[in-house]
N, C-alpha and C positions, 0 to 999 in steps of 0.2 A: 427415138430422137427424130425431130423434124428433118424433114430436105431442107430446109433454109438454115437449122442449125448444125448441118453437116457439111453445108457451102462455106458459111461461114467459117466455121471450121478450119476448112480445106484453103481460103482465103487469109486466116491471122497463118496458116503453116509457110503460105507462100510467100510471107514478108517476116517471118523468123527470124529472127538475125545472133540468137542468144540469150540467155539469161543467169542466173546462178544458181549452181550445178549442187545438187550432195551428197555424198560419197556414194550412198547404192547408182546414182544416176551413170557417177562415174565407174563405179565396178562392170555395172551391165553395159556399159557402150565396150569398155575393154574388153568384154570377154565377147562381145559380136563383133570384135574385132575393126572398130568405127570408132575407136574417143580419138585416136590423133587425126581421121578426116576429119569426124564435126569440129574439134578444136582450131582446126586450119579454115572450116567454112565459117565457122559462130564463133563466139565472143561467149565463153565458159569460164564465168565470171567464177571465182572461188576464195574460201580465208585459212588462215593457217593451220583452224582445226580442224578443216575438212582437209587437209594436205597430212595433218598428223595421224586422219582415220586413214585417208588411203595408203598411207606407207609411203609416199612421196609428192612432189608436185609435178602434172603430167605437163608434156612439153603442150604449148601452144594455149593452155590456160593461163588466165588473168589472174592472177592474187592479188587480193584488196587486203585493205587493212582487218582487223580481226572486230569483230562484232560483239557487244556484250550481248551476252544472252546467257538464259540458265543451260539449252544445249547447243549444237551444235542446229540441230534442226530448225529452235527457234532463231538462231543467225540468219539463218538461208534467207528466210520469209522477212526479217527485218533489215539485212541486206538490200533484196530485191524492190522492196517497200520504199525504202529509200533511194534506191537507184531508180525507182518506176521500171524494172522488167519485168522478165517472166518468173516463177520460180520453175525450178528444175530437177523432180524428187519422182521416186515411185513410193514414194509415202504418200495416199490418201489424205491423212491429218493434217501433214503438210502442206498438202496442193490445195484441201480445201480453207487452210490459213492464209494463205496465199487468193483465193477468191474471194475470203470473208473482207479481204482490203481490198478488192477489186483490182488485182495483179492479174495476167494472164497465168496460165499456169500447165505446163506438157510433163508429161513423162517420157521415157526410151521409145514406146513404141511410138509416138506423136514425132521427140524430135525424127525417127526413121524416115518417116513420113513428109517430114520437112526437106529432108532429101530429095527427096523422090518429086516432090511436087515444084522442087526447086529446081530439078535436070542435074543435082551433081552426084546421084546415085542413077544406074536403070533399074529397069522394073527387075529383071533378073538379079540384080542383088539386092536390090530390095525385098524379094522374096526370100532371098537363100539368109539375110538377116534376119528376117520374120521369123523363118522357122525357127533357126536357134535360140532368138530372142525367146519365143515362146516353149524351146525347152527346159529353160529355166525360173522366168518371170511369172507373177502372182497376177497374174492382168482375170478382173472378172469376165465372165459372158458379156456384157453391157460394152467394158472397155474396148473389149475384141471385135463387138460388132461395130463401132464408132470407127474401128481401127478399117476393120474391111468396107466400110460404106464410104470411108475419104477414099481408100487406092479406087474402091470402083467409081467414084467421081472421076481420078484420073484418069481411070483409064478409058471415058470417054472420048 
């Protein structure tokens, strides 16, 4: 990937402010132990049947009204679509539905990222998130390099 398409980057993370969230996005922020901070920093926009996948609705998330769609997945993307955010999945398919409409579109490791370049994580738990994140998460080589080329933007 370019230096100007990793500034950039680095640039839409720093003005982050939320988008609509789906249920893996929400699993993996719980279980790095981060969905009630992001949800107190961003605006974790979400609808009844991503509250019915995750077994509840987490404090500090937005619930919209429910979305017709044949899944739950294609809600997200037509949510978002309609709200003009980001979408907010570690599904591939998803994010790139989400692009095909010219949506912004992160995953966990990105929103982490968005902490970090926003000051309301340090670098030390930004780290110790990373790793765990990454003992569970499906992220390819590619993503992981995108991931390590914003923090060492930061840490300029």
């Amino acid at each position: 990937m370019l230096k100007q398409d990793i500034e950039q980057i680095a640039v839409d993370l720093q003005e982050f402010d939320g988008g609509v969230a789906d249920t893996c996005t929400l699993i993996y922020l719980e279980r790095i132990h981060l969905l009630s901070s992001v949800s107190n920093f961003f605006q974790l926009l979400i609808f009844p049947a991503i509250v019915q996948e995750f077994g509840r609705h987490p404090a500090g998330c937005t619930l919209c009204r429910a979305i017709p769609a044949a899944n739950p997945d294609q809600a997200v993307v037509r949510l978002a679509h309609e709200l003009q955010v980001p979408v907010l999945s570690e599904d591939h398919q998803v994010l790139m539905a989400g692009r095909r409409l010219g949506l912004k579109y992160y995953n966990t490791l990105m929103i982490l990222l968005a902490l970090l370049l926003q000051e309301k994580i340090s670098p030390a738990e930004y780290r110790k998130a990373y790793v765990s994140l990454l003992d569970f998460a499906r992220y390819s080589p590619a993503v992981r390099q995108v991931g390590e080329q914003v923090f060492s933007l930061y840490l300029r």
